[in-house]
N, C-alpha and C positions, 0 to 999 in steps of 0.2 A: 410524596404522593405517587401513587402507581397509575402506571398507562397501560390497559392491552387491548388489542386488533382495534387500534384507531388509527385515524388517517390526520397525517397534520399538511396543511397548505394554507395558502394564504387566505382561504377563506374561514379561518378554523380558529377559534379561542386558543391562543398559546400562551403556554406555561410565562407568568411572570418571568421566570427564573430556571434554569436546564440543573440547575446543579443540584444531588442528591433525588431524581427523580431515578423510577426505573420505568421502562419501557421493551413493552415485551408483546414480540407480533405487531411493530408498528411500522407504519410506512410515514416518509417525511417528504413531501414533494413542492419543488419548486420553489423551499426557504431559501431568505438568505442570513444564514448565521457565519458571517464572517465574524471572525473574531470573538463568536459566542464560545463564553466558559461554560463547559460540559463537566469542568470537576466532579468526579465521586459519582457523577447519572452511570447508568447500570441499560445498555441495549441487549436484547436477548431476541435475538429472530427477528431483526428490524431491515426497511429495506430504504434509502436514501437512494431520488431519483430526482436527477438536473437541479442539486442542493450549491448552495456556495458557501463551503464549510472551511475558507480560507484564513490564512492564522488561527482554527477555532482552537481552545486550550481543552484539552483531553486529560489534563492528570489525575489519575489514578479511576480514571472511568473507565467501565466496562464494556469488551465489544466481544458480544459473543454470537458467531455465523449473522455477520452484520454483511450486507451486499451493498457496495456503492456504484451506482449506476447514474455516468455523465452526471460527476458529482466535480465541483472545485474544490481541491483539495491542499494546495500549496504551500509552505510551512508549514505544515501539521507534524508536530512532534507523537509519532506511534510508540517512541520509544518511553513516554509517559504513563501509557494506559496502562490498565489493571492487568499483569504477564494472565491470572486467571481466566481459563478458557478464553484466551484471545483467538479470535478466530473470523476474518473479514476476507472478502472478495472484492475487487475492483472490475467494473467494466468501463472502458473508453471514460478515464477519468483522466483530469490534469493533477500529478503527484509530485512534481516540480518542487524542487528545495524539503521536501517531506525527509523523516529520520526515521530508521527504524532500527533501535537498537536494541541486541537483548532478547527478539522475540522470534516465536514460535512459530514460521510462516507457513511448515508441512503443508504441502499439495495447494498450497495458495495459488489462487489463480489470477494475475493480470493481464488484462486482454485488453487489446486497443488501448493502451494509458502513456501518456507522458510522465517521465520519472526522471525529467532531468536536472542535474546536481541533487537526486536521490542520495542519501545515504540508507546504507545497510550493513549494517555495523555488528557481528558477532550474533548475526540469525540463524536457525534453524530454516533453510531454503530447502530443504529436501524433498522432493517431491516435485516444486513448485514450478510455475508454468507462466512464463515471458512471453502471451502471444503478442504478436504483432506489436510490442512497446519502445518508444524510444528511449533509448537510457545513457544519451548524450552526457557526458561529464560526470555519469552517477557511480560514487565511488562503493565497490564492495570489498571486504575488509572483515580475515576471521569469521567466515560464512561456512557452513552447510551444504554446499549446493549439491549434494548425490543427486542423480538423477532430478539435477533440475531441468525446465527445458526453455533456449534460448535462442533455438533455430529459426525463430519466423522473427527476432528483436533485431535490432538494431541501431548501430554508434554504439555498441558494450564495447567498454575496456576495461578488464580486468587481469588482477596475475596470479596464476594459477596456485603459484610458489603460499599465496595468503590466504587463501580459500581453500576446501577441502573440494575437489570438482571430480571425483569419481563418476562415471557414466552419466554426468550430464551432457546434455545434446547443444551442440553449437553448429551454425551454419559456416558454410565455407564462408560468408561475408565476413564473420566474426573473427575467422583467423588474425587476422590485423591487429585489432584488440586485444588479441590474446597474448600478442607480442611484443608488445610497446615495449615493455623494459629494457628487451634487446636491441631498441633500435636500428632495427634491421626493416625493408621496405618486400610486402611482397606486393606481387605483380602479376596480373594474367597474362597468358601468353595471346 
């Protein structure tokens, strides 16, 4: 069944079922699909606001220019979805335990989000934008990062040696992080 420029809340007839739907131009507010299978559903220009979409199962679903806004998003495996036009924005979301592996994140934008023990595992980060994010324990690995930018995050540790980090931006807090392998201690004066 197809969905577009509809609004779904809790006051709203919902889909028996998420899986093989498409949705396009839809706005999802204030559900709680934790642990809702999204298999094979298809979002196109959709925009999820104060959702709890924690454990949802995503495989081989499509997110294309999807916005998640003060969304729960916590074990979400990205590394499932359809790699076709994947294409999502996070604002002030909780990303905590979340996987991204494999994908396309060019000029992605996370802003305000918790991303701790994130994985990002052999993405395209280029471009991509770390405002303000905590990324406490979040391992990256075989990344992308040109010109990512990482200067307003914070708690990143990463090594530079395993990631491609050409002209991406780091804040002097992040030096630390940057370093860990060498265990070596730096210190303001």
């Amino acid at each position: 069944m197809d969905f577009y420029n509809q609004i779904f809340d809790q006051t709203s007839a919902l889909p028996d079922q998420w899986t093989y739907h498409d949705f396009e131009q839809c706005t999802f507010k204030r559900l709680d699909l934790a642990k809702a299978v999204l298999e094979n559903a298809s979002f196109t220009n959709c925009h999820f606001e104060h959702c709890n979409l924690t454990m949802a199962q995503f495989k081989n679903a499509k997110l294309d220019e999807v916005t998640f806004e003060n969304c729960q998003l916590s074990h979400v495996d990205f590394g499932l979805c359809n790699p076709f036009g994947f294409r999502v924005e996070f604002q002030e979301c909780q990303l905590d335990y979340t996987i991204f592996l494999n994908r396309n994140l060019k000029k992605t934008r996370f802003e305000s989000c918790s991303l701790k023990e994130a994985h990002f595992l052999k993405c395209d980060l280029s471009g991509a934008v770390f405002k303000d994010c905590n990324l406490e324990l979040a391992k990256l690995v075989e990344n992308n990062l040109t010109q990512a930018d990482f200067s307003t995050s914070y708690n990143l540790r990463l090594d530079p040696n395993e990631n491609k980090v050409k002209k991406a931006r780091f804040s002097l807090y992040n030096l630390p992080g940057l370093l860990t392998k060498y265990e070596i201690t730096v210190v303001e004066k």
